[in-house]
N, C-alpha and C positions, 0 to 999 in steps of 0.2 A: 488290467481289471475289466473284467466283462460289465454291459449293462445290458439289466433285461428288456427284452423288447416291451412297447408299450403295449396296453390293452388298448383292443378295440374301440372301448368307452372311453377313451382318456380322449380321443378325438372325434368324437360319436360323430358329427353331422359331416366332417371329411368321409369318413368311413361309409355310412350311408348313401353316401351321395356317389360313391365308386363302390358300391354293391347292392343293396335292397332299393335303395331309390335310385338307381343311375335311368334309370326309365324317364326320369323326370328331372333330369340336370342337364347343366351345361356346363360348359368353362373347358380350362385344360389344366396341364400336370401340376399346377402353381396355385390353382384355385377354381372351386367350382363352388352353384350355385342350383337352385330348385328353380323352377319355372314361375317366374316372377310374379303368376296369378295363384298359387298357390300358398307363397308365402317367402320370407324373404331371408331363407338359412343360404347360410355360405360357408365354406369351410377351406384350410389350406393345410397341407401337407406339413408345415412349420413354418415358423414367424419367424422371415428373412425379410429383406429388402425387394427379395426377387417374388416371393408371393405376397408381398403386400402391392409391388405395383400390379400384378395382373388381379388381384383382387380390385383395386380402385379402375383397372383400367374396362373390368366385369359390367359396368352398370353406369346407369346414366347421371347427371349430376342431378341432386337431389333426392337421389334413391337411399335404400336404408339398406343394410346386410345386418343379420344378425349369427352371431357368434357364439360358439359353446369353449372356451379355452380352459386348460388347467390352473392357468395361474391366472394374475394378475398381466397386463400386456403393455409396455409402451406403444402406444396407438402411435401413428405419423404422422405427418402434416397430411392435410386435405382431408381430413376425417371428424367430425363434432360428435361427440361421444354424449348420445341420448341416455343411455343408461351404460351403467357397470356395475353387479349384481351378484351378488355368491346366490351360489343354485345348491343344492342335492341333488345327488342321484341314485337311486334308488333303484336295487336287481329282487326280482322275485327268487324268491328260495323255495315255493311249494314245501312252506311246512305252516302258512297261516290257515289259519278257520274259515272255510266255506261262507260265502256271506247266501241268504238264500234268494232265490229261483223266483222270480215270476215271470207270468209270458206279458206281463206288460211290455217289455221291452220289444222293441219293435225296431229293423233294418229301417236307416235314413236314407232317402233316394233323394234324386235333383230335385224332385216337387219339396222336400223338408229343407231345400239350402235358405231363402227366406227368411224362417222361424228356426235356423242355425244361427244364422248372422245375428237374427237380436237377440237367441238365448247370451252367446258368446258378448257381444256388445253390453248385454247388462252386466255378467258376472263377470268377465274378463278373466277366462283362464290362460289368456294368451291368444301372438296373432288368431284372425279366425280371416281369410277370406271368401271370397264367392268359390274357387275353386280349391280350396282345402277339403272339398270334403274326396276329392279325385284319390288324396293318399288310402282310403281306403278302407271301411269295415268299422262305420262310424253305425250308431247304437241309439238308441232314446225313447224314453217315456212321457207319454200324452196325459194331460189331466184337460176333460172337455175341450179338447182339439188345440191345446197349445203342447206347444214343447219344453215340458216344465225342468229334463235331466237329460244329459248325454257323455258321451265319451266316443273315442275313437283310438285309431294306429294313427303313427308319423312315421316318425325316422325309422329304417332300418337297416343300420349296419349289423351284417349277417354276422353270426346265428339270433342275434337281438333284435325286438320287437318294441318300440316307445309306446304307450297309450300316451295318450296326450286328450286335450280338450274334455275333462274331467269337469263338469258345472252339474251345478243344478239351483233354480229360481232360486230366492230369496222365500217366497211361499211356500215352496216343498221342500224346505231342510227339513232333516230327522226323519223323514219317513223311510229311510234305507235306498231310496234309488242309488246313489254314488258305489255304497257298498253293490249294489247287484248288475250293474253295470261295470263296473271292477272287472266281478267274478267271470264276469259270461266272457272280458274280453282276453282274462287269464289264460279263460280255459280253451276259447279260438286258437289266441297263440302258441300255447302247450302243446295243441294237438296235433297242428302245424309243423312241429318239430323243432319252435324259437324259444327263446327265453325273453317272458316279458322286463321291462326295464322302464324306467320314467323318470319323470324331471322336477324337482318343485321348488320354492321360496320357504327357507330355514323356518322362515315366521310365520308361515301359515302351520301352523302346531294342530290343528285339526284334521287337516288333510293326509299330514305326514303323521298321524295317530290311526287312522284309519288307512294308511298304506301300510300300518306295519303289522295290525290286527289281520290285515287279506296275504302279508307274507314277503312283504317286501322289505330288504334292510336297506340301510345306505352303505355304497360302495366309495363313493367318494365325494368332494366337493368341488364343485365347478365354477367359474364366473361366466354369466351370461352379458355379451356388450352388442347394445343397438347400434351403431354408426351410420351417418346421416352424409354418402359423399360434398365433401365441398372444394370451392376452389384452392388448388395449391397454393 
């Protein structure tokens, strides 16, 4: 009895990290990692014995890995499980509604990481560090010189492209920034030749209403686990 190979996405952040991101990893055949100012994805080949010690043996004690798996995982000893979290994920189809066009939006450079850090720190769409913004082709709009919306790329296992860091203030919801900040980085990656792709919390029902109005379905469900190395 044959089985089918897996998709790309079923291991997204292994996958990325030996193809679209390998620029930015480390580790070897058992487990690799992103460059730890970055942000702290890890990913392994399959949940043996033998990548989960080179996973724990990756990083220093008190470090964190975070995890995109299919299932549910018996974690191992020397690991304190911060969170374990059913995700979505969600593949663009290019058949939602244009969301519309303004040139507010504006390229983030190093002088915006600053007023990245606190957009990210207030609204918490996920890790944000000082060098997060290195993944690349990150987006935002200024209301009187604050950074009140943004978005960017992450992972990319090839032909796939993540947006990820998808915010906006608490004072500028409803005005459409999220929707035109979507669109613009759809259409980057579209043109690029990828298929955009992203990640989000079952329960946030507003975000995942508006990913599916700009075109995106859910392909599948994932658990997301932070783990916190500790002593064996």
């Amino acid at each position: 009895m044959s089985h089918a190979k897996p998709h790309i996405l079923d291991n997204p952040i292994w996958n990325a990290l030996q193809t679209g991101n390998r620029p930015f990893a480390f580790g070897n055949k058992n487990a690799a990692f992103i460059r730890r100012d970055m942000g702290a994805f890890a990913g392994m080949p399959r949940y043996e014995p033998e990548t989960w010690s080179a996973l724990y043996a990756g990083i220093e004690m008190g470090e964190i890995v975070v995890l995109f798996t299919p299932a549910t995982l018996p974690v191992p000893a020397g690991w304190q499980v911060q969170l374990e979290k059913n995700l979505l994920q969600m593949v663009h189809t290019n058949t939602g509604a244009a969301a519309s066009r303004s040139n507010s939006i504006v390229p983030l450079t190093e002088a915006d990481i600053p007023h990245m850090l606190a957009l990210t720190q207030l609204t918490k769409p996920g890790p944000f560090l000082p060098r997060t913004i290195d993944f690349g082709n990150y987006e935002g709009v200024f209301e009187n010189g604050q950074l009140v919306s943004m978005a960017g790329q992450r992972l990319q296992p090839d032909p796939y492209t993540e947006l990820s860091a998808v915010c906006t203030h608490p004072d500028a919801l409803g005005k459409g920034y999220a929707g035109m900040l979507i669109q613009s980085q759809v259409e980057q990656i579209c043109a690029a030749g990828r298929i955009p792709f992203l990640h989000v919390y079952p329960e946030n029902e507003r975000a995942v209403s508006l990913y599916r109005k700009l075109g995106f379905v859910v392909r599948r469900q994932l658990v997301v686990y932070v783990l916190e190395k500790t002593e064996l």
